[in-house]
N, C-alpha and C positions, 0 to 999 in steps of 0.2 A: 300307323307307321307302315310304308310299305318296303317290300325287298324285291328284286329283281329274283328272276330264276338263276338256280346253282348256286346261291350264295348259302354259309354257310354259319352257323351257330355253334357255338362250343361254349356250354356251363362249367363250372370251375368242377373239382376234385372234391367228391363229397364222402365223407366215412358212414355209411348207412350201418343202422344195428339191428341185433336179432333180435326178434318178437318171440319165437314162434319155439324155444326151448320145453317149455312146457306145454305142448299141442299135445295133443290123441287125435287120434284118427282112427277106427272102428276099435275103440278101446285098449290102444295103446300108442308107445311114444311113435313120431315120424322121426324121418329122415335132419329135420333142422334140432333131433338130441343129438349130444356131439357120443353118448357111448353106440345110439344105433348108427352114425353115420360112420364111425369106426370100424365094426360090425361089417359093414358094405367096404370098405376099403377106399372112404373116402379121406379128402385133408383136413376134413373140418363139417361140422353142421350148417350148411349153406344156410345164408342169408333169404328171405321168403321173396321170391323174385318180382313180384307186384312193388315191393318195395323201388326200386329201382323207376319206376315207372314218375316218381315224383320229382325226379331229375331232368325230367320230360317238360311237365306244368309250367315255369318258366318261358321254356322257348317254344313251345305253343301259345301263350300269351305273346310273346315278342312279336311273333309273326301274325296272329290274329285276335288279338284282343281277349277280351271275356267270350266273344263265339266260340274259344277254346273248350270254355266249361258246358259252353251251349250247344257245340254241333261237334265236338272235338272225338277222332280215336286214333289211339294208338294197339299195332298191332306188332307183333313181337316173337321170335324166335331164341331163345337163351339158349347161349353157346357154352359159358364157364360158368360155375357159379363161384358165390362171393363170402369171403368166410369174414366176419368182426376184424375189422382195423384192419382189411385192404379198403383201399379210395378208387373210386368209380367216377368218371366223365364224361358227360353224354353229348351227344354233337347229331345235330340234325340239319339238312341241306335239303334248302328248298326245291323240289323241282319242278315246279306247277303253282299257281295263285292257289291250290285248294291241296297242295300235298307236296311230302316232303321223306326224304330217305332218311334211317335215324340208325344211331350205333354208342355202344356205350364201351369204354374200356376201360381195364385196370393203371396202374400206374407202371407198369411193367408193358405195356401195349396188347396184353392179350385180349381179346373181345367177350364181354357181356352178356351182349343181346345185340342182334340187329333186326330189322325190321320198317313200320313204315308210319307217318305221322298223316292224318287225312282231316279234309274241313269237310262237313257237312249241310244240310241234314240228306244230303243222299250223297253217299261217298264213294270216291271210286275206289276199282280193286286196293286190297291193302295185303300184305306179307302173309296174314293170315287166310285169306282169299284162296294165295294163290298155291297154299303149301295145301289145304285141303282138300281142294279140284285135284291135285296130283296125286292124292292117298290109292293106295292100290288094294288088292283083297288080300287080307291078311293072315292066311293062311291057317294051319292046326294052332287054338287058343285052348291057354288053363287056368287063366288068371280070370281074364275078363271075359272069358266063353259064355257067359250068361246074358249079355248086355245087348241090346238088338237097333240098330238104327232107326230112329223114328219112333226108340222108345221116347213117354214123356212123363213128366211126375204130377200130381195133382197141384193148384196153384196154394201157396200158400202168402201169407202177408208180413211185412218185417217193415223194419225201422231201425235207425242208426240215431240214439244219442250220446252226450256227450261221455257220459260215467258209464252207462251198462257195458258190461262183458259182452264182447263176439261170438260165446260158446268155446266151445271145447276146439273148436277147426282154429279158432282166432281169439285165445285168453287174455285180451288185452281191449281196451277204450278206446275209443276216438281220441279222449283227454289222452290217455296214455302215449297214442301214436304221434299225435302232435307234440307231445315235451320232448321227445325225438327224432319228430321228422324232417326231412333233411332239406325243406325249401319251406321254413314257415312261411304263413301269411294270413292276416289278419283275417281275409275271405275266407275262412275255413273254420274260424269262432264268433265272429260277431256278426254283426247288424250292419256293420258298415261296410257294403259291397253293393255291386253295383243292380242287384238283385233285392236289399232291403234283407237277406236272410244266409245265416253260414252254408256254405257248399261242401258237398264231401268232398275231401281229397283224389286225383283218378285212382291213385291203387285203393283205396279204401271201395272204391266203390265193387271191386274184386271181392272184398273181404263180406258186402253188402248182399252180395248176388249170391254168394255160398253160406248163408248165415242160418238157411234153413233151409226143408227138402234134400232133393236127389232123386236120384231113379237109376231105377237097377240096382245089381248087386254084385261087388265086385269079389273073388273070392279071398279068404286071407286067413290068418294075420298076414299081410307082407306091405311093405312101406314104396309107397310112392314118392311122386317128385312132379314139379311143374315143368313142360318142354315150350310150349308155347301160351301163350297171353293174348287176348284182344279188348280193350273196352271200348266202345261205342256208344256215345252219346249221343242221340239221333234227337229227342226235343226234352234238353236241358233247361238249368246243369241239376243236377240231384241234389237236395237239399238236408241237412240235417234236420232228425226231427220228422221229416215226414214220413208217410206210411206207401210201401212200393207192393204190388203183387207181384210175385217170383213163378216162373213155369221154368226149369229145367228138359231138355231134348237131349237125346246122344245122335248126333248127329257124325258121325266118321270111330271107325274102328281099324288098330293094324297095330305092329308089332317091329321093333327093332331086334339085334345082339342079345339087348342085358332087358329089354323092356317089352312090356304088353302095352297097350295104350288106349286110350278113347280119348273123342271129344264131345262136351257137351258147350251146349249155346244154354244160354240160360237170359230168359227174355222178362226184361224189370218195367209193368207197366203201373200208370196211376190209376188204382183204382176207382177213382171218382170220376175220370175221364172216360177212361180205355186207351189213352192215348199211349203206346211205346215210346217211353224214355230212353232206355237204353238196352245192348244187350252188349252182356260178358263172353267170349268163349273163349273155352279152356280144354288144354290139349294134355292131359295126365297121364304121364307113364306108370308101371308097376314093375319094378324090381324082379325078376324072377327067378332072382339067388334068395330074395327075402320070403320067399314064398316055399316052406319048407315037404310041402307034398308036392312040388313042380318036379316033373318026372327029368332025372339025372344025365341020361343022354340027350336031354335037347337043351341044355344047359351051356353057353357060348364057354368056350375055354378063356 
């Protein structure tokens, strides 16, 4: 099915749900408990923002088929986040045979996430690209002051099926995310796809890339938050079931107001191969009202 340039897609109003109430994060609750999101002065336990991401999968099929799950990324900047029983809209316009401008809103018109949809397997700049190239030096850190660019973590190997637990970052299944994810489809549990084998969902594959490792050490207790998202499929699609090697990098460090931040890329290759499937990167803020030795005059009012 083809579309001209500038046209645009708009998926219906979908109620995404929270997963992620009972998470830890360096042994205690995050930001998606509603007593710590309280705590921070926010309206609610934000919804896990990957989530969102499956309101995407649709209309990247629409526009490119299965090379969605095969070259497909989306790249992503969250502007609000999303609390249980507000509906969410996502709407992507094409602007190019290989890419596409994307935005999600509430039902109230306020925005989501915007950011950018790209085809593959060599993609051009995407939202994430372009926010990174512009990161600047991040001056006096006490949060993430440990963490060094071009750090990288030892490779380790993971798997996604149906029943196991995500760990403690992600307490919940595949099975489980599917009984409530918000764009089912058969491609995502059975055999019958166009691949012969179920495919991870795009946000799951977020959940995949973080299931084990890390590197560095961030300091705490203090609760973080997702700012930005990218997943990248470069030789697809991820399949359920099999086995990925994981290398984490910090690749961009800086600082907002209320937040410290880093980014890590985390690159998911097949080990029988060496081929590069895909890479995640993720752009983590850190709280630094939640960080209770964070020195009191550099604290935003």
């Amino acid at each position: 099915m083809g579309f001209d340039n500038e046209i645009t897609i708009t998926g219906p109003f979908r109620a995404p749900r929270q997963m992620l109430a009972d998470q830890e994060y360096d042994g205690h609750t995050s930001v998606h408990d509603d007593a710590t999101a309280d705590k921070l002065g926010l309206p609610g336990a934000p919804i896990e923002g990957p989530t969102h991401f499956s309101q995407f999968d649709p209309l990247g099929v629409a526009m490119w088929g299965q090379h969605w799950f095969e070259h497909g990324c989306i790249s992503s900047h969250f502007e609000n986040m999303v609390i249980e029983g507000e509906e969410v809209q996502a709407t992507a316009t094409r602007t190019s045979a290989t890419s596409a401008r994307i935005g999600a809103v509430k039902a109230d018109g306020s925005s989501v996430l915007s950011g950018t949809m790209t085809l593959g397997p060599r993609h051009s700049e995407t939202e994430l690209d372009r926010r990174l190239h512009a990161l600047k030096e991040p001056g006096e850190l006490f949060i993430v002051d440990q963490l060094r660019v071009g750090d990288k973590s030892v490779p380790e190997r993971v798997s996604m099926s149906m029943t196991e637990s995500n760990g403690h970052l992600y307490p919940f299944s595949l099975q489980d995310k599917l009984a409530v994810i918000t764009e089912p489809t058969s491609w995502y549990s059975g055999s019958e796809t166009p691949w012969g084998r179920a495919v991870i969902p795009t946000e799951m594959v977020s959940v995949l890339a973080h299931k084990a490792g890390g590197v560095g050490k961030v300091r705490g207790p203090a609760v973080g938050l997702f700012i930005d998202l990218e997943i990248r499929v470069i030789e697809g699609p991820l399949f359920v079931d099999s086995e990925y090697e994981l290398v984490h990098e910090i690749v961009g460090i800086g600082q907002s107001r209320r937040v410290e931040s880093y980014w890590t890329r985390t690159y998911i290759t097949d080990p029988e191969t060496g081929v590069l499937v895909a890479t995640v990167l993720l752009h983590q803020g850190v709280f630094k009202a939640s960080y209770e030795k964070y020195p009191a005059d550099k604290l935003a009012n």
